[in-house]
C-alpha positions in Angstrom: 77.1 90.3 130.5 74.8 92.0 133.2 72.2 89.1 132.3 75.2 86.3 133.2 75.7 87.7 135.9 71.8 88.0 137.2 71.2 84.7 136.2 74.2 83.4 138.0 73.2 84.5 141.4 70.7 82.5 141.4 72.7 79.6 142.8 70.0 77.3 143.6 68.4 77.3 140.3 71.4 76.9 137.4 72.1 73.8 136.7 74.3 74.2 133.5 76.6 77.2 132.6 78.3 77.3 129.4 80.4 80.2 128.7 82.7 80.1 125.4 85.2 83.2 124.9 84.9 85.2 127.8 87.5 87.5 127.7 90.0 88.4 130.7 87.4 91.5 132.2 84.2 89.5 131.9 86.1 86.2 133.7 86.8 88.5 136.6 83.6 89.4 137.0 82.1 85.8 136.2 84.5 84.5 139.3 83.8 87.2 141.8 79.6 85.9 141.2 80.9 81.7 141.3 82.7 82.0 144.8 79.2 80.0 146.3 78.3 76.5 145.9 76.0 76.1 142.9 74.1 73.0 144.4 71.8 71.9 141.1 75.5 72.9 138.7 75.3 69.1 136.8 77.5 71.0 134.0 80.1 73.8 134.2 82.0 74.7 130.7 84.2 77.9 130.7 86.8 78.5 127.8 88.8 81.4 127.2 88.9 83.5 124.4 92.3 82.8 122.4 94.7 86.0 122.9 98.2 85.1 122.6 99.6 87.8 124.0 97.0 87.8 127.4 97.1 83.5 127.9 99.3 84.2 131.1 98.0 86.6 132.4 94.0 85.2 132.8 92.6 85.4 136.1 93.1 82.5 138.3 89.8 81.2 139.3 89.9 81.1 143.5 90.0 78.4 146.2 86.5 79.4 146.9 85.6 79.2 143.1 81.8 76.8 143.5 82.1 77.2 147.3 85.2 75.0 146.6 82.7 71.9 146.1 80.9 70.6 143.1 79.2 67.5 144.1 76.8 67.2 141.3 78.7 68.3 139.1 78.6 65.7 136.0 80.8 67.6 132.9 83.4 70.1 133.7 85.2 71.8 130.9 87.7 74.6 131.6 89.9 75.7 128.9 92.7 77.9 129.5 91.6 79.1 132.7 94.1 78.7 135.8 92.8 76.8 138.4 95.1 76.0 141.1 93.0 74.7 143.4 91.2 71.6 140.5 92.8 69.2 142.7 90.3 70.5 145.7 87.5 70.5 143.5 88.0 67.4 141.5 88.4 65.4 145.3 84.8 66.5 145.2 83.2 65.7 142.2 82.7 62.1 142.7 80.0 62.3 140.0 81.8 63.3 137.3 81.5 61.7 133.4 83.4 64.3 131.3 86.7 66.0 132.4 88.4 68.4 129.7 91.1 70.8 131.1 92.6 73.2 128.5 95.8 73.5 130.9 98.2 76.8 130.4 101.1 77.1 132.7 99.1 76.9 135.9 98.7 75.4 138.0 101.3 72.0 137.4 100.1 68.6 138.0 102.5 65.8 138.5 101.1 62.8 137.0 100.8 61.4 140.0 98.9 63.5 141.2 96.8 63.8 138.3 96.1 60.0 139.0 95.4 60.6 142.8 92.6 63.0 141.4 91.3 60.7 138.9 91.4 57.9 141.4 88.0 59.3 142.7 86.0 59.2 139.7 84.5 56.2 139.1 81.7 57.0 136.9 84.2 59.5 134.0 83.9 58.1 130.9 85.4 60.9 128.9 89.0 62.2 129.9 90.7 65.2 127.5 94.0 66.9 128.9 95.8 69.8 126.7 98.4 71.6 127.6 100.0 74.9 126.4 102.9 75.1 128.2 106.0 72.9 129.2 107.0 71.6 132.6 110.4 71.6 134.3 112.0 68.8 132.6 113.3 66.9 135.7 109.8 66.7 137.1 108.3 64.6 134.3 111.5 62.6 133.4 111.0 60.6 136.9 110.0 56.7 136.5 107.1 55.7 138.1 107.2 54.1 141.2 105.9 50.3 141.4 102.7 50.7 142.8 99.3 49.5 141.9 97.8 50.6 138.9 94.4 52.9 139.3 91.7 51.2 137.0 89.5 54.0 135.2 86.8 51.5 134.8 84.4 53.9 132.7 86.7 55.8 131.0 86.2 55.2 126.9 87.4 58.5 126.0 90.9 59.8 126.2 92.4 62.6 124.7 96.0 64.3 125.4 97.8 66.8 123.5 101.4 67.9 125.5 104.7 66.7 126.3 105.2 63.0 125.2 106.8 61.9 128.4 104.3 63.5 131.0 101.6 61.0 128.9 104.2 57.9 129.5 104.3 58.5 133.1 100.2 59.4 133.5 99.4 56.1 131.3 102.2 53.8 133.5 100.1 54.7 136.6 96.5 54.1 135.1 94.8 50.7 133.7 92.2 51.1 131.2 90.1 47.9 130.7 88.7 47.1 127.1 85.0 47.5 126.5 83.1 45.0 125.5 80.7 46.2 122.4 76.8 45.5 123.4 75.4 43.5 120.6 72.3 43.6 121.4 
């Protein structure tokens, strides 16, 4: 861990961390370390260890989590890691191609919201939502509103696990064209 952590304050100079079962005591120490921008980071993949009796109670990665901007930033991965401040930080990763959220019970994003987000990234080709946990039924039992839908232009991976109607009202709001198959 003490290696991470040397290599990862050197901000200017990591352009891919990819961290796979960090338990709750090294993640604390992992986001104390990421509160700077990471100005080369083209690919960020944290995952939790699976503990069932710790999944709510994993540090929350911070506001200032990246410096609270990732423009480079091409694959981001977070599973089951609370971040309630991804909106922020997906507003400002305009770049990104892959988008995987393992999503426990915080923070909750209404699908609308979740579409305001996407909205932004043109170039993501690969989408994967999971969630662990439930929401409030009366926020995802709401129709959608008639409104334009938001075209995911490169998106040619999808992938949800969770509640049935929270996927209804995120696909109602979103337009996927069909890709054509090169045959050349």
């Amino acid at each position: 861990m003490d290696n991470i952590l040397s290599v990862l304050k050197l901000t200017d100079r990591v352009c891919k961390i990819d961290l796979d079962g960090v338990t709750k005591s090294n993640m604390e120490e992992i986001t104390r370390v990421m509160q700077q921008p990471f100005p080369e980071l083209m690919d960020l993949r944290l995952e939790r260890g699976i503990h069932p009796n710790t999944l709510n109670t994993a540090p929350s990665l911070p506001d200032s989590f990246l410096g609270g901007s990732a423009s480079r930033l091409r694959s981001l991965i977070l599973g089951l890691i609370p971040f309630p401040a991804i909106p922020k930080l997906l507003l400002s990763t305009t770049n990104l191609v892959t988008l995987h959220l393992g999503i426990t019970n915080t923070p909750y994003i209404l699908p609308e919201e979740m579409v305001t987000y996407l909205s932004v990234l043109t170039r993501l080709r690969s989408l994967s939502l999971r969630r662990r946990s439930y929401p409030p039924f009366h926020l995802i039992c709401r129709p959608p509103p008639h409104s334009p839908l938001t075209v995911l232009h490169a998106l040619t991976d999808f992938e949800y696990v969770g509640v049935n109607m929270y996927l209804g009202d995120l696909l109602a709001r979103i337009d996927i064209p069909q890709h054509q198959e090169d045959n050349t």
